[in-house]
N, CA and C atoms as a LAMMPS dump frame, in Angstrom:
ITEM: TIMESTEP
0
ITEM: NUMBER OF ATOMS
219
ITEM: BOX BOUNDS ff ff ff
-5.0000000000000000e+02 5.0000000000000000e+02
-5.0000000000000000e+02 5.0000000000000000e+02
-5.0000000000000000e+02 5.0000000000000000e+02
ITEM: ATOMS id mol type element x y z
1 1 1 N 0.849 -1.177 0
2 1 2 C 0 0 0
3 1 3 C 0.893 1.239 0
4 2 1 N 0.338 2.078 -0.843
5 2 2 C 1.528 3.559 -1.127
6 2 3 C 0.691 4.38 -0.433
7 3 1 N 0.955 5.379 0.259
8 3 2 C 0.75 6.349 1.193
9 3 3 C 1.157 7.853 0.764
10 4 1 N 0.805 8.774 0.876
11 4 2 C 1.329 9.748 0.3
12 4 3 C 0.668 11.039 1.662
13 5 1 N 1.571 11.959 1.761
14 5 2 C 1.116 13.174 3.169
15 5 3 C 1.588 14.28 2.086
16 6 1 N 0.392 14.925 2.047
17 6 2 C 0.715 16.149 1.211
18 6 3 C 0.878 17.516 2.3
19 7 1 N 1.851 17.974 2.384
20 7 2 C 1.808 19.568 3.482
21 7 3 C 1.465 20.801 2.567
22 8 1 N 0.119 21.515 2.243
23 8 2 C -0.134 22.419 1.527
24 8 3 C 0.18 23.624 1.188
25 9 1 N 0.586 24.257 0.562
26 9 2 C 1.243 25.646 0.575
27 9 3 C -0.071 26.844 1.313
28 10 1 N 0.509 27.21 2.012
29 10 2 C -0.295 28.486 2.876
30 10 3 C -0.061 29.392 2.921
31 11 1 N 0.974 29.714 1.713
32 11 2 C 1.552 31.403 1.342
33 11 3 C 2.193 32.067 2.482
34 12 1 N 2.492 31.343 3.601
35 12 2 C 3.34 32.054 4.744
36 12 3 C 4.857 32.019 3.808
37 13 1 N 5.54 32.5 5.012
38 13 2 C 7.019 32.837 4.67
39 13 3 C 7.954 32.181 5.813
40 14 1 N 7.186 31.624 6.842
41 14 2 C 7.612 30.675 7.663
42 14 3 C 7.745 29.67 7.037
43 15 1 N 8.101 28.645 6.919
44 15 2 C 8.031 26.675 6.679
45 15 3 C 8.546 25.712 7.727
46 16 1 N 7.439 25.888 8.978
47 16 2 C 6.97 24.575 9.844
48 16 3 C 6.986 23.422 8.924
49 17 1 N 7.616 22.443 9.252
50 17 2 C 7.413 21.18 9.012
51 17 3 C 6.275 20.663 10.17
52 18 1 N 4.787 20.304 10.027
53 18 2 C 4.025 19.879 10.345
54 18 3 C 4.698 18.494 11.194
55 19 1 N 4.66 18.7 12.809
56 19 2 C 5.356 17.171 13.317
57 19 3 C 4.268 16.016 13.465
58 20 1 N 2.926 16.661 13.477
59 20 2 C 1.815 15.632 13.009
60 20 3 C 1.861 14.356 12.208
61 21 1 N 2.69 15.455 10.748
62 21 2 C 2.63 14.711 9.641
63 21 3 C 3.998 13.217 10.161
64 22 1 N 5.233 13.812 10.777
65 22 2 C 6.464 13.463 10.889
66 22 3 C 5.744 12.456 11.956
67 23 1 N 4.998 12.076 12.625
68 23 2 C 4.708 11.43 14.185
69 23 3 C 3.824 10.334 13.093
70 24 1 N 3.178 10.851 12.562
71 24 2 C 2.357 9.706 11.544
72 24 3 C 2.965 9.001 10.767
73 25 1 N 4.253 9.216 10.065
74 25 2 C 4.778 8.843 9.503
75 25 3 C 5.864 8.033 9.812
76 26 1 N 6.137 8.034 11.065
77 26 2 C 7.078 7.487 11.773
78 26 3 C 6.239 6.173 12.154
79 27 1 N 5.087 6.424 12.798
80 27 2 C 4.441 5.426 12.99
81 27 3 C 4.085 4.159 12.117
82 28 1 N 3.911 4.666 11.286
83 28 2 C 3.185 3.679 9.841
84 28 3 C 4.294 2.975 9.278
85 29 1 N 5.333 3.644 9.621
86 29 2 C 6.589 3.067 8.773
87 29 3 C 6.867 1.971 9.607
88 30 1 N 7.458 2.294 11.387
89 30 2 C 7.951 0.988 11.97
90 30 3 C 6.448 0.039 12.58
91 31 1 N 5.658 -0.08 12.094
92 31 2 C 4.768 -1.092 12.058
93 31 3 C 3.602 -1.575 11.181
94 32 1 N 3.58 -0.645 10.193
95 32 2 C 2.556 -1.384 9.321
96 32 3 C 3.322 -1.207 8.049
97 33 1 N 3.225 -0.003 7.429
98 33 2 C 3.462 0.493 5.681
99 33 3 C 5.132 0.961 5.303
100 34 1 N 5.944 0.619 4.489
101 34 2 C 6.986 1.258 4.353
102 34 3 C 7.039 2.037 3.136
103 35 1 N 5.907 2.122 2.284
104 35 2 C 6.265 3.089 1.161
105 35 3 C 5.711 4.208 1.665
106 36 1 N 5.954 5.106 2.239
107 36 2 C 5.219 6.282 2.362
108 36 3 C 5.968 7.517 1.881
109 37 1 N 5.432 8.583 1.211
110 37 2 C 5.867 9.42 0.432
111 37 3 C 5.478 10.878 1.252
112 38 1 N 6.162 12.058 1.227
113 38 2 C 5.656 13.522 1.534
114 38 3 C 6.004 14.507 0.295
115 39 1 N 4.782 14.835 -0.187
116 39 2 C 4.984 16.149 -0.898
117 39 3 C 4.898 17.609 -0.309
118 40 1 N 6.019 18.108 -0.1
119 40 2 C 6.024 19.4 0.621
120 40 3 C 5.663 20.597 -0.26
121 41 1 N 4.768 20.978 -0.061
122 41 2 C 4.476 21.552 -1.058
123 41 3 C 4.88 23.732 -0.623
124 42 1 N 4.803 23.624 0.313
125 42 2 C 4.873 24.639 1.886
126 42 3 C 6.551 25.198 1.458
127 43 1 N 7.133 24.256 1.064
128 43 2 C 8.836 24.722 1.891
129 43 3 C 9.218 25.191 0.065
130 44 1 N 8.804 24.378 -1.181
131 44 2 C 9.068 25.109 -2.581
132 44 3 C 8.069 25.875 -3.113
133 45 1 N 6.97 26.298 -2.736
134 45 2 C 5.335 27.006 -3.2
135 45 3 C 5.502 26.573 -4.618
136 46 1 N 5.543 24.897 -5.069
137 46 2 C 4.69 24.656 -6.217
138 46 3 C 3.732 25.353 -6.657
139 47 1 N 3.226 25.549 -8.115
140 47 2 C 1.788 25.622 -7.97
141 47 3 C 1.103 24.691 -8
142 48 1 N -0.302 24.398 -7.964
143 48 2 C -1.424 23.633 -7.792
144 48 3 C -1.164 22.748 -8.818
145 49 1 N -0.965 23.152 -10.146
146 49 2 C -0.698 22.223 -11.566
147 49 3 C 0.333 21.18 -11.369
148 50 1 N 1.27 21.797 -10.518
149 50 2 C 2.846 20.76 -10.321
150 50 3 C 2.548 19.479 -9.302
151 51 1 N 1.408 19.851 -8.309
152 51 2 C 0.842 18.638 -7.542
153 51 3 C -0.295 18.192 -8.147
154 52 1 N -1.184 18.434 -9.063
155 52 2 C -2.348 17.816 -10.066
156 52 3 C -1.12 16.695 -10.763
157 53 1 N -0.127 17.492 -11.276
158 53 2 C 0.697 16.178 -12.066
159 53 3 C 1 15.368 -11.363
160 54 1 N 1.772 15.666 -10.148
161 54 2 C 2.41 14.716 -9.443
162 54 3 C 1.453 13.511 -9.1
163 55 1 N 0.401 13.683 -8.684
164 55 2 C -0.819 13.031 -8.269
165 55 3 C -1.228 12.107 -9.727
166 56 1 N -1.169 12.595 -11.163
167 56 2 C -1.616 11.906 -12.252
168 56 3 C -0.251 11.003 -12.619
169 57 1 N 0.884 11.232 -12.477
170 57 2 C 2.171 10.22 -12.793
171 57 3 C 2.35 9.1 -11.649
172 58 1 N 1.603 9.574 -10.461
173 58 2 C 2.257 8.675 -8.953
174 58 3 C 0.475 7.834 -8.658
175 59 1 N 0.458 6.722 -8.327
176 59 2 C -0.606 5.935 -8.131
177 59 3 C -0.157 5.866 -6.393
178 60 1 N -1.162 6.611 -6.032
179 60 2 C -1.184 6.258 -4.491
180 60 3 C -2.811 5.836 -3.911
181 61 1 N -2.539 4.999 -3.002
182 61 2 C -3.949 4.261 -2.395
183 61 3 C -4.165 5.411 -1.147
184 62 1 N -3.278 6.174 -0.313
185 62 2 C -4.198 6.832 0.521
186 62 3 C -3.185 8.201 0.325
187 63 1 N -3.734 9.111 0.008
188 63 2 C -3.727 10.584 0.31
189 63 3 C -3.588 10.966 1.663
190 64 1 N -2.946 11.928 2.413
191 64 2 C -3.686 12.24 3.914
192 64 3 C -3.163 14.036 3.583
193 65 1 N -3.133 14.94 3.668
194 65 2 C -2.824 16.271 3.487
195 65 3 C -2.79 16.832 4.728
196 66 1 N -1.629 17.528 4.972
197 66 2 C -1.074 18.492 6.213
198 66 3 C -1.19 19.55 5.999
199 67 1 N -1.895 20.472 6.932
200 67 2 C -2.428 21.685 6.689
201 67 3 C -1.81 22.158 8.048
202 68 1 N -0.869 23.29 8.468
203 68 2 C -0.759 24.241 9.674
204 68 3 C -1.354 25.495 9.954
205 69 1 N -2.358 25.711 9.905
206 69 2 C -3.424 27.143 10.432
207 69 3 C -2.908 28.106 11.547
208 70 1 N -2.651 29.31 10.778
209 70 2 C -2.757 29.732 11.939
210 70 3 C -1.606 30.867 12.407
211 71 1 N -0.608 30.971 11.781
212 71 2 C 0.824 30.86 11.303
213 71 3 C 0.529 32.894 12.303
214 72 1 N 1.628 33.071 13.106
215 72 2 C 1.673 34.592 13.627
216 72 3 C 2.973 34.915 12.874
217 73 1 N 2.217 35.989 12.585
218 73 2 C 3.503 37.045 11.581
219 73 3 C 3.803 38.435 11.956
């Protein structure tokens, strides 16, 4: 099973790495799933088109997306 954690771009100028995503991923790896993938999308501000592709070339069974709200500037 392929896994994929997308962290969304939120137009800040900070780039938190979401430890949610990192605690989930840690998890899944040493006991159930080892393909798991992160598209950071936050730390290079892809646009939307560059993760539509990525998503149409890469066959993944679960999606999960990291979102950080909230961000003080």
């Amino acid at each position: 099973m392929r896994i994929l954690f997308v962290i969304y771009d939120n137009g800040s100028q900070t780039n938190d790495f979401p430890l949610g995503v990192t605690y989930l991923c840690s998890f899944l790896r040493q006991y159930w799933y080892k393909d798991i993938a992160i598209y950071n999308q936050d730390i290079f501000h892809f646009p939307d088109e560059h993760l539509t592709n990525f998503l149409n070339n890469n066959h993944f069974d679960i999606v999960g997306v990291g979102v950080i709200g909230g961000y003080y500037q």
